[in-house]
Each structure stands twice: as structure tokens, then as C-alpha cells.
C-alpha positions in Angstrom: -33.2 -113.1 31.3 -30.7 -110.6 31.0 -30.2 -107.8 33.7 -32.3 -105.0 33.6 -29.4 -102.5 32.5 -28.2 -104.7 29.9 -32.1 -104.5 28.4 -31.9 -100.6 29.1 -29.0 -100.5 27.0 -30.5 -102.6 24.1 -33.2 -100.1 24.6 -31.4 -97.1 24.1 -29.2 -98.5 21.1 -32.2 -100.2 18.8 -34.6 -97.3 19.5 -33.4 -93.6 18.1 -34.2 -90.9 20.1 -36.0 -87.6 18.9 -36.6 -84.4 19.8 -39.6 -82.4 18.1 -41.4 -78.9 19.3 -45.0 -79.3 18.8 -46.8 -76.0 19.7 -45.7 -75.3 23.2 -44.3 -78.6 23.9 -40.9 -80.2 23.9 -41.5 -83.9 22.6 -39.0 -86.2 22.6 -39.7 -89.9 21.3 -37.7 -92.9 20.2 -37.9 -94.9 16.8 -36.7 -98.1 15.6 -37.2 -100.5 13.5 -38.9 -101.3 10.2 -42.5 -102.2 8.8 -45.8 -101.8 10.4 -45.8 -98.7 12.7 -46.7 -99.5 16.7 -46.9 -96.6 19.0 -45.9 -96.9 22.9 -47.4 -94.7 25.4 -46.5 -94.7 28.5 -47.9 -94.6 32.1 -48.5 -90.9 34.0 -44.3 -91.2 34.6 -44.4 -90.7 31.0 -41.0 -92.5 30.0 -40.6 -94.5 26.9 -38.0 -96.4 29.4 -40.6 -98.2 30.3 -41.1 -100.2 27.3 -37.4 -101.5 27.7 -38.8 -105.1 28.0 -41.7 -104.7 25.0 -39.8 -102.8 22.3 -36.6 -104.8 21.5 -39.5 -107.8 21.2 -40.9 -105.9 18.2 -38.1 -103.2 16.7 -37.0 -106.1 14.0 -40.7 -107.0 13.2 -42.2 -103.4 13.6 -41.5 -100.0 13.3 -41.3 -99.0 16.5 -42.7 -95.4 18.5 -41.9 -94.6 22.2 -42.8 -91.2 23.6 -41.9 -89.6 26.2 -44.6 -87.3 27.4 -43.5 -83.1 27.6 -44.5 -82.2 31.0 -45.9 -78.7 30.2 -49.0 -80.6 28.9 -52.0 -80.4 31.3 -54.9 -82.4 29.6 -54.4 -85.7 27.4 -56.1 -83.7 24.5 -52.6 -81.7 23.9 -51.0 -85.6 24.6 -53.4 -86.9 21.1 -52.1 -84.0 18.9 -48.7 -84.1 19.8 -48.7 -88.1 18.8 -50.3 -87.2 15.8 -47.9 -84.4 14.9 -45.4 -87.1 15.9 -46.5 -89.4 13.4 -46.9 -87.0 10.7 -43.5 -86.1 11.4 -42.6 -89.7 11.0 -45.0 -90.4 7.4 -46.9 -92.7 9.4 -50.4 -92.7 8.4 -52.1 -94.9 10.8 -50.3 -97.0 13.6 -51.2 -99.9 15.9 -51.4 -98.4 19.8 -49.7 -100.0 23.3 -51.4 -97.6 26.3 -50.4 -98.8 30.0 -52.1 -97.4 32.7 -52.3 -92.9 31.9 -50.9 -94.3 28.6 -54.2 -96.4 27.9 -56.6 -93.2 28.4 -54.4 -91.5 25.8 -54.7 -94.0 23.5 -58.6 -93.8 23.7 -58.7 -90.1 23.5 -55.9 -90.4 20.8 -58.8 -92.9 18.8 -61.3 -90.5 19.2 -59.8 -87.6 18.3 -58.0 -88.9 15.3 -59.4 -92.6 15.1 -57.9 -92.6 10.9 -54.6 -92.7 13.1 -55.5 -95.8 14.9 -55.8 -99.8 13.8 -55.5 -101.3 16.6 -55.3 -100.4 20.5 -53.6 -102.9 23.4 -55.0 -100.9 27.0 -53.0 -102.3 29.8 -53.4 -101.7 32.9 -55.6 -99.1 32.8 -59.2 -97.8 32.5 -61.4 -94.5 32.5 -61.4 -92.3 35.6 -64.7 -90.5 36.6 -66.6 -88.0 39.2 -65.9 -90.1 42.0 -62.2 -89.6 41.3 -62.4 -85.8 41.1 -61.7 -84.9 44.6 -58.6 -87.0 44.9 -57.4 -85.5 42.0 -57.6 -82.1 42.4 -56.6 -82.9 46.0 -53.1 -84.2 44.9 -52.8 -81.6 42.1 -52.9 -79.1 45.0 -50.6 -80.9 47.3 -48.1 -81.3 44.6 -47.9 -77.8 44.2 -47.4 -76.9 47.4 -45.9 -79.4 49.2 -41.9 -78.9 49.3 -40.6 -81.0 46.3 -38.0 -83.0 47.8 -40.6 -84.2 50.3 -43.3 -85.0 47.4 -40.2 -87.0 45.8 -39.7 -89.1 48.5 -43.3 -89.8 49.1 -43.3 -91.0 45.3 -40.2 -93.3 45.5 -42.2 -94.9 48.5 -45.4 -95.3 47.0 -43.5 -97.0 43.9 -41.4 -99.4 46.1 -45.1 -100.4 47.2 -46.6 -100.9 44.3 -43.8 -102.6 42.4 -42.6 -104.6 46.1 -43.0 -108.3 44.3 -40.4 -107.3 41.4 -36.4 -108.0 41.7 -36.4 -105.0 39.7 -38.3 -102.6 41.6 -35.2 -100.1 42.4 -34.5 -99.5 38.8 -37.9 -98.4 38.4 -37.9 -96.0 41.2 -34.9 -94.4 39.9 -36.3 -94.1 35.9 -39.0 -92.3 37.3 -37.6 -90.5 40.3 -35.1 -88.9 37.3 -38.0 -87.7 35.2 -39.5 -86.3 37.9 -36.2 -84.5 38.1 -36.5 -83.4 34.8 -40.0 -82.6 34.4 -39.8 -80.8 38.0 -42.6 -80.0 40.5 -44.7 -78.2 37.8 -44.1 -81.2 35.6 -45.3 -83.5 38.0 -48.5 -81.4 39.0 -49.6 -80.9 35.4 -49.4 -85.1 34.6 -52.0 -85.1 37.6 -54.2 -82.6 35.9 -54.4 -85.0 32.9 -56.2 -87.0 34.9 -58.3 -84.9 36.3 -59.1 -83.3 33.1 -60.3 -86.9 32.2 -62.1 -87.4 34.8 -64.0 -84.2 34.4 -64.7 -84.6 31.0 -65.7 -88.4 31.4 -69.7 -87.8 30.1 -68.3 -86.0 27.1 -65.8 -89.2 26.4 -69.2 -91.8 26.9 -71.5 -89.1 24.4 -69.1 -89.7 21.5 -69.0 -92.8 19.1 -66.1 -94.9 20.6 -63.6 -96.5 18.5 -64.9 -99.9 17.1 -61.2 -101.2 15.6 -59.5 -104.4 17.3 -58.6 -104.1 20.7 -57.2 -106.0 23.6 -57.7 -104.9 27.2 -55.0 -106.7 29.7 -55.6 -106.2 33.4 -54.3 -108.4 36.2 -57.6 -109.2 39.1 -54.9 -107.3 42.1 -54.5 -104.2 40.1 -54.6 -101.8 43.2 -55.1 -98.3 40.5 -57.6 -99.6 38.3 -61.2 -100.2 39.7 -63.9 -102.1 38.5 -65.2 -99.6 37.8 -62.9 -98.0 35.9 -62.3 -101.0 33.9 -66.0 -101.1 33.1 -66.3 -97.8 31.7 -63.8 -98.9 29.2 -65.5 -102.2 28.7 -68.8 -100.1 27.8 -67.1 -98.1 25.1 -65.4 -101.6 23.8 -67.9 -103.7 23.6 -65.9 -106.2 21.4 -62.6 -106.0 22.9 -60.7 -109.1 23.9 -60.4 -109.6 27.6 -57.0 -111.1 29.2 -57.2 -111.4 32.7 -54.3 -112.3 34.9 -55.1 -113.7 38.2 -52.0 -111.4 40.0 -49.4 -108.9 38.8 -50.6 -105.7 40.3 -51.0 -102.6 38.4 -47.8 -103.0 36.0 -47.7 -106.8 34.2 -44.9 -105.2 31.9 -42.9 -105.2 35.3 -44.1 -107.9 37.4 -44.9 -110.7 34.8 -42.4 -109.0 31.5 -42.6 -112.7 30.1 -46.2 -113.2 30.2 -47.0 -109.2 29.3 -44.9 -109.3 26.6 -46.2 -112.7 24.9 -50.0 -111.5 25.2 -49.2 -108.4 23.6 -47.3 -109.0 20.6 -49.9 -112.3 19.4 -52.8 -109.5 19.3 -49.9 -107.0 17.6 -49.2 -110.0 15.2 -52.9 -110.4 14.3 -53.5 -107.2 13.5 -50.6 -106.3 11.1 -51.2 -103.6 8.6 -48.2 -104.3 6.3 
């Protein structure tokens, strides 16, 4: 496999990047690629970097959307009509969705809010937050605030060198995410936490509505430290039809710890489920 820069660069040359103003939010996004549309949406970093590994795999197949997420949003409602606005923007009438970890509860609020948009959904890595995740939440939402930022910084490049400690490529990672919290600042970084707790808080309201009954795939590796079982249940619940992929190990992120594998599973479901 090539270096991890060299696939950052293919990244950034096959994939276009956009910039968009939808309502209060700066958006920007990147789009390659021809065919049937697949949008990418990121985990609570909210980089389209992230798909370095899965996009180049589908930009000469697919028509290819990466977001980045604006961080002046606070609840994953704002997230769902900025996609769509995105995909309006783009004439794309309905799209199949990639959601890794925050990225997955967007893309089952994005399929309930505008499920016309959606024909497919791949959740990674992810699952439905609840009451008993409410406290933490809120707890972290206030420590961000008001904890000095360079401290809160460091505390988040050392949480990510623990979660992604298995991967070669664990350093790159820090950085791509270190420099959006950079961009996105302390604010930004407090308001991508209250997206989760928004979530969490309205989790009855999510479970009351008809769920999306479209294909889906939900991937998950068994060590997932984020994700609980019970997390993943609640998502289970609202997909009672969904393909299951387990993987025995690979922690909370298979697109960085097992790319190979991560990227095979995904684009067989993708290739089942074209549109065009």
C-alpha cells in the first residue's frame, strides 16, 4: 500500500473541493467522479480527509460526496439540511450514504428527515446515543468550554493516539484532526459535542418515528471501545433488516485499523445497491 500522504494527495487531486453558505453555515465538501451519487459523512472530527482510503476506491465508479462538517452547527438536524442543500446544489436527487461513527447518526437523521434523499445507508462504527449518555455529554460540552484550549487539544491528541495505538498510521490522524480542531476552534469543538447530546436528548423522538426501511449495512468491529451494545442495538431496533458485518477486532475506526477489509465490505454492499 502506498504511504498515507501519497493517498492524501490522491485524495485531494480526484476529489474537488467546495465551498457553499447554507443558512448560517460555511460548508465545504469535495466531489469527484461520475455516475451513481455516494455521500461520505464523516466521524464528530468532521473531515472528509478521512475517507482518503474509501473515496479513490469509488470516484471512477461513483460520483463521489465528502463533507466536511461547519462547526457553527450544534444539532445533527442543521447537519441533514445542509447535506440536502448540498445535494440540491449538486442535482443529485437521491444518493447512497457512508456514516462512520457521528457520521452514522447523521445519516439516520438525514433518512428520516429527508428519506426521498436516501437509497441506501452503510453505518460504520457507530450507533444511537441515549439518556444514559446525557451526563457525560453535557459534562464534556462544559469542560470544553471552559477548560484552556491548548490544554483540551492536548488531551484530544492523547485520547486519539489511544484509540488508534494498533495503526502505523496513527500520527497522521492525530494531526488531520488536531488541524480541524484548529480551524473549527474551541467553540467549534464544543458545538460537535452538543450534536451528540442533542441526539441523545431527543433519542424517544428518533424511536416514535417510522425508520427508514431502504438497504442497509451496519459494520462494527466486537472491540469498538465508543459504541456500546447498547448503542448498537438501538440502531438494530430501527433496522430490523439490515445486514450485519461483524469484525472480531479493529476498535472503533475499521477505515483506519483494517482500510483493506473496511474498504472491501463497503463497496460490495455500494455495488449491490447501484441506482444508475
Amino acid at each position: 500500500m502506498e504511504s498515507i500522504q501519497s493517498r492524501a494527495a490522491a485524495f485531494e487531486r480526484d476529489l474537488e473541493r467546495r465551498n457553499r453558505r447554507i443558512g448560517p453555515h460555511d460548508w465545504s465538501f469535495h466531489v469527484g467522479g461520475g455516475g451513481d451519487a455516494v455521500v461520505l459523512l464523516p466521524g464528530g472530527a468532521g473531515i472528509a480527509i478521512g475517507w482518503l482510503d474509501l473515496a479513490p476506491a469509488l470516484h471512477l465508479a461513483y460520483r463521489v460526496v465528502a463533507v466536511d462538517y461547519p462547526s457553527t452547527a450544534t444539532t445533527f438536524d442543521e447537519l441533514a439540511d445542509g447535506v440536502v442543500a448540498i445535494l440540491d446544489g449538486e442535482g443529485i436527487g437521491s444518493a447512497q450514504v457512508v456514516g462512520q461513527s457521528a457520521g452514522g447518526m447523521l445519516a439516520e437523521v438525514l433518512s428520516q428527515r429527508a428519506p426521498d434523499r436516501v437509497r441506501s445507508i452503510v453505518f460504520t462504527g457507530t450507533g444511537l446515543y441515549g439518556p444514559e449518555d446525557e451526563s457525560r455529554l453535557a459534562a464534556r460540552v462544559a469542560a470544553t468550554d471552559s477548560t484552556p484550549w491548548e490544554q483540551t487539544r492536548a488531551a484530544a491528541r492523547e485520547a486519539l493516539r489511544s484509540a488508534w495505538k494498533d495503526s502505523g498510521e496513527a500520527e497522521f490522524w492525530v494531526e488531520c484532526v488536531d488541524v480541524a480542531y484548529q480551524r473549527s476552534g474551541q467553540r467549534g469543538a464544543a458545538n460537535s459535542l452538543r450534536c451528540l447530546l442533542d441526539l441523545a436528548r431527543r433519542l424517544p423522538e428518533l424511536q416514535q418515528q417510522p425508520a427508514w426501511q431502504g438497504p442497509s449495512l451496519i459494520v462494527r468491529a466486537d472491540d469498538d471501545s465508543l459504541i456500546t451494545g447498547l448503542h448498537l442495538q438501538r440502531l438494530r431496533e430501527l433496522h430490523p433488516h439490515s445486514e450485519f458485518r461483524p469484525f472480531s477486532d479493529g476498535g472503533h475506526s475499521l477505515l483506519v485499523s483494517r482500510p483493506s477489509d473496511y474498504v472491501a465490505t463497503v463497496t460490495d454492499f455500494l455495488n449491490r445497491h447501484r441506482g444508475d
